[in-house]
Structure formats: structure tokens, C-alpha cells
C-alpha positions in Angstrom: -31.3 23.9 -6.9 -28.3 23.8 -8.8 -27.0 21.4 -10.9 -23.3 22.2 -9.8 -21.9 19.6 -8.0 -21.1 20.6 -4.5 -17.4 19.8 -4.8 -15.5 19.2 -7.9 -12.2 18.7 -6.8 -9.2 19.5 -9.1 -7.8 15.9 -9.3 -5.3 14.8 -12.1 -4.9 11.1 -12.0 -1.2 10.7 -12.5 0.3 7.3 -14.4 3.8 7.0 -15.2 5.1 4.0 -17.7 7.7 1.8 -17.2 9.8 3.7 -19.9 9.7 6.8 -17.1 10.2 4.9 -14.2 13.2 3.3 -15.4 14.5 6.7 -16.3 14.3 8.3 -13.0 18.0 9.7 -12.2 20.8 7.2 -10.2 21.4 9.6 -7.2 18.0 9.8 -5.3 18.0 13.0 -2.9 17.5 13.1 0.8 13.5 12.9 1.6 13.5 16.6 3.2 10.3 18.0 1.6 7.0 16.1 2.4 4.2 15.0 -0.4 1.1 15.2 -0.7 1.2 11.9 -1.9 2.8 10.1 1.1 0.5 12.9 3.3 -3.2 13.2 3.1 -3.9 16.5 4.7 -0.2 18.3 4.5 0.7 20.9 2.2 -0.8 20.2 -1.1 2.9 19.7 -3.0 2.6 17.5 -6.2 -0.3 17.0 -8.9 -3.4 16.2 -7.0 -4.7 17.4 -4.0 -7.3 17.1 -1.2 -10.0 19.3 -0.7 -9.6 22.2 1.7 -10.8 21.8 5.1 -10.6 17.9 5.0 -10.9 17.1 8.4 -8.1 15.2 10.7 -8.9 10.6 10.3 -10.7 9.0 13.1 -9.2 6.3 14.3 -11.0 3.4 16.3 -8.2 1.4 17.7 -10.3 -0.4 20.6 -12.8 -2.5 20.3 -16.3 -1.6 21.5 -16.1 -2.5 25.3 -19.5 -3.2 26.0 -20.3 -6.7 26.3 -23.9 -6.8 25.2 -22.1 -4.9 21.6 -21.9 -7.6 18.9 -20.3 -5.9 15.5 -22.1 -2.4 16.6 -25.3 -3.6 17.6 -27.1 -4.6 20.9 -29.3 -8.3 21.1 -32.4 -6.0 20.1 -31.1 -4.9 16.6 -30.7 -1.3 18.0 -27.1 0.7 17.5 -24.8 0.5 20.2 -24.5 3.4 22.5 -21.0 2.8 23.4 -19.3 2.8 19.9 -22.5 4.3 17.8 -22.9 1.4 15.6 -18.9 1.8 14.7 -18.0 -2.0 16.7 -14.8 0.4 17.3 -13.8 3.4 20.0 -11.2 5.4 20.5 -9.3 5.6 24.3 -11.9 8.6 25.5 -14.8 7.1 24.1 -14.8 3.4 25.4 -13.0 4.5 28.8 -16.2 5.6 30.4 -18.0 1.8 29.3 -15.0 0.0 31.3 -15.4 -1.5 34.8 -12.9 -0.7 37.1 -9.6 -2.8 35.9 -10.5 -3.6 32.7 -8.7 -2.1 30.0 -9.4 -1.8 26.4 -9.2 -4.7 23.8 -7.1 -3.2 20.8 -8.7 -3.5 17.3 -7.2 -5.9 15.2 -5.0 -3.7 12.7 -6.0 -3.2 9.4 -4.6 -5.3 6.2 -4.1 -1.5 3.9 -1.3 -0.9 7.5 2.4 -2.1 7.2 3.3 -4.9 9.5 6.2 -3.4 11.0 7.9 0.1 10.9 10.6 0.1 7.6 14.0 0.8 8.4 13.9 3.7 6.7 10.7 4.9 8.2 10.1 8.6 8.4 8.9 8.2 12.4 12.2 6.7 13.5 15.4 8.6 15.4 17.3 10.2 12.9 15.3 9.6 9.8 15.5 12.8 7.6 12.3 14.1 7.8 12.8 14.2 11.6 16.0 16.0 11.4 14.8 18.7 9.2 11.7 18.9 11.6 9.0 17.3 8.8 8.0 14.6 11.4 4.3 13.5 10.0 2.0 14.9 12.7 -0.7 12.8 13.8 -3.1 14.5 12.1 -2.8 13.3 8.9 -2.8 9.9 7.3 0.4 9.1 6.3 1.6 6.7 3.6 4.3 4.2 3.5 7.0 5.8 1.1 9.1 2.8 0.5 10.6 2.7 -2.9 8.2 5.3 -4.4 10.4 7.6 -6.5 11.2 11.0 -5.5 11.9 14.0 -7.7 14.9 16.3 -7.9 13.4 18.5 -4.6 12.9 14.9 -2.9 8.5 14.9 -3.4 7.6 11.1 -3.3 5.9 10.6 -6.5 3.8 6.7 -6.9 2.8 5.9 -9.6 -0.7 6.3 -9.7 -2.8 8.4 -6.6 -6.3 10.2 -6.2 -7.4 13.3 -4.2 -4.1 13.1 -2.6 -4.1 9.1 -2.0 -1.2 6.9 -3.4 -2.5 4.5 -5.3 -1.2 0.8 -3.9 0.9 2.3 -0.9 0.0 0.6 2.8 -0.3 3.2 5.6 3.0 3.5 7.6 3.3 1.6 10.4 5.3 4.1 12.2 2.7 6.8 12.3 -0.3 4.2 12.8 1.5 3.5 16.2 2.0 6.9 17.2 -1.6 7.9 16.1 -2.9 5.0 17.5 -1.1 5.3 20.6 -0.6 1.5 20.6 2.1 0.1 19.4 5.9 0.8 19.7 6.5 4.6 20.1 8.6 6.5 17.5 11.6 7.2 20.2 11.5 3.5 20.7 12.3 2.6 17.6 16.0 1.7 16.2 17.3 4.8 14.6 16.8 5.6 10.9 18.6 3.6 8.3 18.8 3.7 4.5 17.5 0.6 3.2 18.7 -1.1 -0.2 15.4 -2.3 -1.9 15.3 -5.2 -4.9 15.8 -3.6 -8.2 12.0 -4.3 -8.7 11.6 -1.9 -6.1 14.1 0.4 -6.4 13.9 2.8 -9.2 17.6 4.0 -9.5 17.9 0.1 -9.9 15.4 -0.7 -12.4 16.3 -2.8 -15.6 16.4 -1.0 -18.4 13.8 -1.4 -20.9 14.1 -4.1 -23.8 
């Protein structure tokens, strides 16, 4: 056998001081192009990148409807049928489990989610990533971009991110919902508006350095 690794991805760990941030130009352009970095699975754009062929998240949003299921497990110790050990379904899986009339239990939603949709969230009526037809598809994880910079052909850049993850950023709310399917639906939302972050947030608002 070889000794080659089966996969050595090209990753560059990216880390940007506080000197940079601060410097990050005044006028912040219109979020048109999507990043790698706010979209696990999109077109690799930026300085790290997934591997090819990653395959689309599976999400579990229901909990395991079989009553006899305790945290993916039946009484006996063996693995649930229903949810294959995963406590978690999705719609198609658990549907078959259900009596007639019941309806799926959601799964509580995970802490790394946002609580809400941001004001300025990419999913929302009007937003600009809708209007120049970048909508994130459900395919992809996508990340919350609020206050991460952007760059002069409006790429989110954060601060630090691996294999095409951002570093420290929640998942957006907004597309959880629509993956999910649970949740208010992106043409339910208020439309799109800019939001004015803190100046610890906002880097065209950052202090400059002492």
C-alpha cells in the first residue's frame, strides 16, 4: 500500500490581524459574488477550498418517531431501524414510522444555527444575492455572513476558515429554514435591509489601531 494519503487537500489556513482588519476600505461593495467561505460546496472563490465531489449535508430535522427509539437505540441495546442509530430523520425517512395523524416532532435546532434570519440575510426578498440570482441553493451549507469583510469584488473573507469553513461564523438561519423545510420560508420573510452593525463588528467602523 501506499503511504500517500488518500486526500491531501490544498488548504491555506488564512489569519488576518487587527492592523488589516482595521484597514479594510470605508465603502463596502454590494455582496453580488458568493464565497467559498460563507458557501461550503459553491464555487471554490477565495483561499481554501473543499474537496471535489463533497457531497450535498444531511439534515435530520425530526426527531426519530418511533417510540421504543431512545437517543438511537431500541430497550435491547440494538440500533434503531427507524433513524439508523442517528436519534434524527429527515421528512421521507420517519414518514413511513408515523401512525395515521401523527406528525413529526422537529429536532431541537442546533447552538452553531442563528436564532433568527439577519436583516440583511442573503435568503430574504430583495437581498442582493437574490436579485443578481446568487440565492444559496439548498445544497450547500451556508454561513451566516454578518459583519465578515468583503473584498473589492464583494467575496466574504473571515478571519480565519478551513476546507472552506469560516472559522467562528453560525450557520444562517435563513437557509437552515429553507433546507430544513421548517421554519419561516424565505418569501415569508420581511424584505432585505442593510443593517448598521457596532464598530466592533463592522470593519469600515473599526477603531483605528493605537
Amino acid at each position: 500500500m501506499s503511504d500517500e494519503p488518500a486526500y491531501a487537500p490544498d488548504v491555506e489556513i488564512t489569519l488576518r490581524s487587527k492592523e488589516d482588519r482595521a484597514a479594510a476600505p470605508l465603502e463596502r461593495p454590494a455582496p453580488t459574488v458568493m464565497s467559498s467561505f460563507c458557501h461550503m460546496g459553491g464555487s471554490p472563490v477565495g483561499r481554501s477550498r473543499v474537496p471535489d465531489g463533497t457531497p450535498p449535508p444531511t439534515l435530520l430535522p425530526y426527531r426519530c418517531p418511533d417510540v421504543a427509539c431512545k437517543k438511537g437505540r431500541w430497550p435491547e441495546g440494538d440500533r434503531c431501524l427507524c433513524c439508523n442509530g442517528a436519534a434524527y430523520v429527515t421528512a421521507e425517512d420517519g414518514e413511513p414510522w408515523l401512525e395515521d395523524g401523527e406528525q413529526l416532532t422537529p429536532a431541537p435546532i442546533p447552538p452553531g444555527v442563528m436564532r433568527n434570519p439577519c436583516p440583511g440575510c442573503a435568503l430574504r426578498p430583495g437581498s442582493p444575492e437574490r436579485e443578481s440570482g446568487n440565492e444559496p441553493p439548498v445544497d450547500a451549507v451556508f454561513w451566516c455572513h454578518k459583519g465578515m469583510e468583503q473584498d473589492e469584488d464583494g467575496n466574504y473573507l473571515p478571519a480565519m476558515a478551513w476546507m472552506g469553513v469560516p472559522i467562528g461564523y453560525l450557520v444562517c438561519r435563513g437557509w437552515w429554514n429553507k433546507a430544513t423545510g421548517t421554519g419561516p420560508q424565505p418569501d415569508e420573510l420581511e424584505p432585505y435591509r442593510e443593517e448598521k452593525l457596532p464598530a466592533g463588528l463592522d470593519p469600515a467602523r473599526a477603531p483605528a489601531p493605537q
